[in-house]
C-alpha positions, -999 to +999 in steps of 0.1 A: +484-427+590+506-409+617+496-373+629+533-361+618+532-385+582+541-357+548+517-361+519+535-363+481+527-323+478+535-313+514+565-290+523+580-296+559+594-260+567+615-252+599+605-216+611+613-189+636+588-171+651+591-142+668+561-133+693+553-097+713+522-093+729+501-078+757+484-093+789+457-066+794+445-098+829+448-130+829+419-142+806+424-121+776+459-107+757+467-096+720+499-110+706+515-099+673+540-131+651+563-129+625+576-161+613+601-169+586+620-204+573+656-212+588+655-245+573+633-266+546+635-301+524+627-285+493+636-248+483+608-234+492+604-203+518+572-188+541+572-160+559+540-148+574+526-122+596+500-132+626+483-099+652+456-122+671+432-115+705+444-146+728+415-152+753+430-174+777+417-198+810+445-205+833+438-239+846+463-237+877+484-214+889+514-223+864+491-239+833+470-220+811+449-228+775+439-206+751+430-198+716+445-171+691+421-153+664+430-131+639+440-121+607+474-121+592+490-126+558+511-155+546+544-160+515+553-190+499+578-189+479+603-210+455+607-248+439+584-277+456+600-311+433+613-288+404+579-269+402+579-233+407+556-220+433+544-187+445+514-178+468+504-144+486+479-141+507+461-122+539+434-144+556+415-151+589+443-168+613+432-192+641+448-214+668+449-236+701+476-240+725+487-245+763+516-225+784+531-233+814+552-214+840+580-216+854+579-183+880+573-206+904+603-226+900+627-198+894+632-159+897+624-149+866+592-152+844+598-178+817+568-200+798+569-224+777+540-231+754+532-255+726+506-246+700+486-255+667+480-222+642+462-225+610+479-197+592+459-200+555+434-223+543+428-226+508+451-199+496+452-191+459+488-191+439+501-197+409+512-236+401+542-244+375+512-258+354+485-229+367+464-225+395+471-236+428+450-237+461+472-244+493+472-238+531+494-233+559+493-245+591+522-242+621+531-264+652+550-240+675+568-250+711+585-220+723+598-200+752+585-167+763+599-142+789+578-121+804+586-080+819 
C-alpha cells in the first residue's frame, strides 16, 4: 500500500493555508493557521484553526527542522458518497516539518517548507446513519516571506 493510496471512507481535500507567526531566535517561534478547502472529490469542506509553539533546530545555515504543538479546532462539513457528514471539534494539534532558505540565493527572505500536521484524531460527529469518529491530518509545502 502506497504512502499517498485513499481508503473507501477517505476525503482528499485541497486546502489553503494561511500562516503568521513569530521568531522570538532561531530555535523557538509561535505560528498561528487558518486553512480552508479550494478544491475536493466529494462535496465535502474543512476549515480549521491551528496557534502552535514551533521549536526549531536549524541544521545549516539555509535548512531547518522543527515540530508544531498546539491546540486548534477543526469543521467538516457536507456529503462524503451521498452521506451527510458534520463534525466540530477543538483538539490538541501536532506536527513535523523542514524549511529551507533561499536569503542566500536572493535579496529577499523567502522559505519554503514542507510539513505533516495532525489536525484531529478521533473526532466525534454525526454520521448519515449516527455516530461518527474521524481525524484530520494535513500535508503542507508552502512558501513563506519573511519582514
Amino acid at each position: 500500500m502506497s504512502f499517498f493510496s485513499v481508503k473507501d471512507d477517505q476525503d482528499r481535500l485541497g486546502n489553503l493555508t494561511l500562516n503568521a507567526g513569530y521568531d522570538f531566535n532561531q530555535y523557538i517561534a509561535v505560528e498561528a493557521r487558518y486553512t480552508t478547502t479550494i478544491s475536493d472529490e466529494d462535496i465535502v469542506e474543512m476549515s480549521g484553526w491551528s496557534l502552535f509553539v514551533k521549536p526549531q533546530y536549524p541544521v545549516t545555515e539555509d535548512f531547518t527542522i522543527y515540530a508544531l504543538l498546539g491546540f486548534g479546532g477543526v469543521t467538516v462539513d457536507g456529503i462524503n458518497a451521498i452521506r451527510p457528514v458534520n463534525v466540530d471539534d477543538s483538539s490538541f494539534q501536532w506536527g513535523l516539518g523542514v524549511s529551507y532558505s533561499l536569503k542566500n540565493a536572493t535579496d529577499y527572505n523567502i522559505e519554503i517548507y514542507a510539513d505533516y500536521t495532525s489536525l484531529a484524531k478521533d473526532m466525534d460527529g454525526v454520521y448519515w446513519n449516527g455516530d461518527l469518529q474521524t481525524s484530520v491530518d494535513a500535508l503542507t509545502v508552502g512558501v513563506v516571506y519573511r519582514f
